[in-house]
C-alpha positions as CSV (number, residue, x, y, z in Angstrom):
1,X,0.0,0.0,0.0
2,X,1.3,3.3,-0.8
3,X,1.2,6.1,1.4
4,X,2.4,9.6,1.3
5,X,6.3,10.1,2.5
6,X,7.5,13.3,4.6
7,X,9.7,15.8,2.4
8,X,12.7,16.6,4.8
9,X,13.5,20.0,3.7
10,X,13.2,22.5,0.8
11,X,16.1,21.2,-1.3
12,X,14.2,17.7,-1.2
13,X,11.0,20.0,-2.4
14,X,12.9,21.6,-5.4
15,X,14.6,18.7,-6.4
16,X,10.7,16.9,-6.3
17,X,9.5,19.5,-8.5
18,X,12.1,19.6,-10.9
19,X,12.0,15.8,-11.8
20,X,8.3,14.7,-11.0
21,X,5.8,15.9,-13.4
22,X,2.6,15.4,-11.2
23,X,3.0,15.8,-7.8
24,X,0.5,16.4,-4.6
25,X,2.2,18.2,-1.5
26,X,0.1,18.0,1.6
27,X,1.1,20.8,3.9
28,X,0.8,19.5,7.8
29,X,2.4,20.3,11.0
30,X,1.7,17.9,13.9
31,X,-0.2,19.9,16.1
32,X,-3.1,20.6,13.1
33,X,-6.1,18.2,14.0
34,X,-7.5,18.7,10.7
35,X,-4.2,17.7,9.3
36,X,-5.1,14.6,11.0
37,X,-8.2,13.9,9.3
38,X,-6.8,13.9,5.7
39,X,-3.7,12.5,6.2
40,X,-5.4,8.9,5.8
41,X,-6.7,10.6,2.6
42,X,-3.8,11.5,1.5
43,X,-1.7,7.5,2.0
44,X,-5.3,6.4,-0.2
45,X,-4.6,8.8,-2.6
46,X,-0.2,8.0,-3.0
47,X,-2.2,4.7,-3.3
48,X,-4.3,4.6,-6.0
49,X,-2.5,7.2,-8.4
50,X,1.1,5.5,-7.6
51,X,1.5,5.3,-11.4
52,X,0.3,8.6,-12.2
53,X,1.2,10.9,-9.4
54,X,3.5,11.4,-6.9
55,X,2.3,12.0,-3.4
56,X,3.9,13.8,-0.4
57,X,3.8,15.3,3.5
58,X,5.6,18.7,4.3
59,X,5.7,19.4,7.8
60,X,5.6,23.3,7.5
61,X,7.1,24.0,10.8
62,X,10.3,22.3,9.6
63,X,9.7,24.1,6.1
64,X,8.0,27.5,6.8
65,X,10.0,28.9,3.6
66,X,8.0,27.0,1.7
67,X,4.8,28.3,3.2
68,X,5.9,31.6,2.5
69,X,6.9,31.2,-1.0
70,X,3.6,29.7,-1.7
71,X,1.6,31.9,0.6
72,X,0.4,28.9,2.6
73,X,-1.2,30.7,5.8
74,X,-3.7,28.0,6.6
75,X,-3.7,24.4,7.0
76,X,-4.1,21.5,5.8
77,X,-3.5,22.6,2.4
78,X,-2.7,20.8,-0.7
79,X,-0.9,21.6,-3.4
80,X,-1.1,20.3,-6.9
81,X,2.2,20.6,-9.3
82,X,2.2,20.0,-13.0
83,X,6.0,19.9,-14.5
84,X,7.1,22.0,-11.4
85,X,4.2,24.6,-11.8
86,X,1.5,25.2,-8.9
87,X,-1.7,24.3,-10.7
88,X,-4.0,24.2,-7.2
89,X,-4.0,24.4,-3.7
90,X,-7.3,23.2,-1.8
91,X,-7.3,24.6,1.9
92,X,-9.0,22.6,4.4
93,X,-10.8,19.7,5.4
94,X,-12.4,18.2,1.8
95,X,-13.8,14.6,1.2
96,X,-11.7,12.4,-0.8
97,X,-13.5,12.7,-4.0
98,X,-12.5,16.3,-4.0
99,X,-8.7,15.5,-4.1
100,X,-9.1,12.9,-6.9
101,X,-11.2,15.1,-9.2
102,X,-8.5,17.9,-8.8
103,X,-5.5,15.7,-9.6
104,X,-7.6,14.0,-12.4
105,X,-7.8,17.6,-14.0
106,X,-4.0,17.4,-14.4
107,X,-3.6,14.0,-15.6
């Protein structure tokens, strides 16, 4: 079963944008309770687009540069990249079907 790997820091991020062409960053921290509800959400979804997408945690406390250069001032929030590009972000709690219709736009 897949499920949706921590980035470590923002060189790991860039590098991840440069090479994968469709890639899903959920933005977390571990004190978020609602970060809590979709991260199951987030392992089904690493799982059933393993072939198609690439799917990934980023603890912004660790990585608050990257909140700032994206302008992420709530969580959870979810980025979608296209070939390094930020196509989407969906802020907050959503059901699952809401995830997979926005990365099936970019497939």
């Amino acid at each position: 079963m897949g499920t949706a790997t921590f980035i470590q820091d923002e060189t790991e991020f860039d590098s991840l944008l440069a090479t994968e062409s469709l890639l899903v960053i959920d933005c977390t921290a571990t004190w978020c309770g609602p970060c809590k509800l979709i991260a199951p959400l987030m392992d089904k979804l690493a799982d059933d687009y393993q072939n198609r997408a690439k799917v990934f945690k980023l603890d912004l406390d660790t990585n608050k540069l990257v909140a700032k250069r994206f302008g992420i001032k709530s969580i959870p929030a979810v980025m979608f990249f296209k070939q390094g590009e930020l196509m989407e972000t969906l802020v907050g709690v959503k059901p699952y079907e809401k995830f997979t219709s926005t990365l099936e736009l970019f497939l």
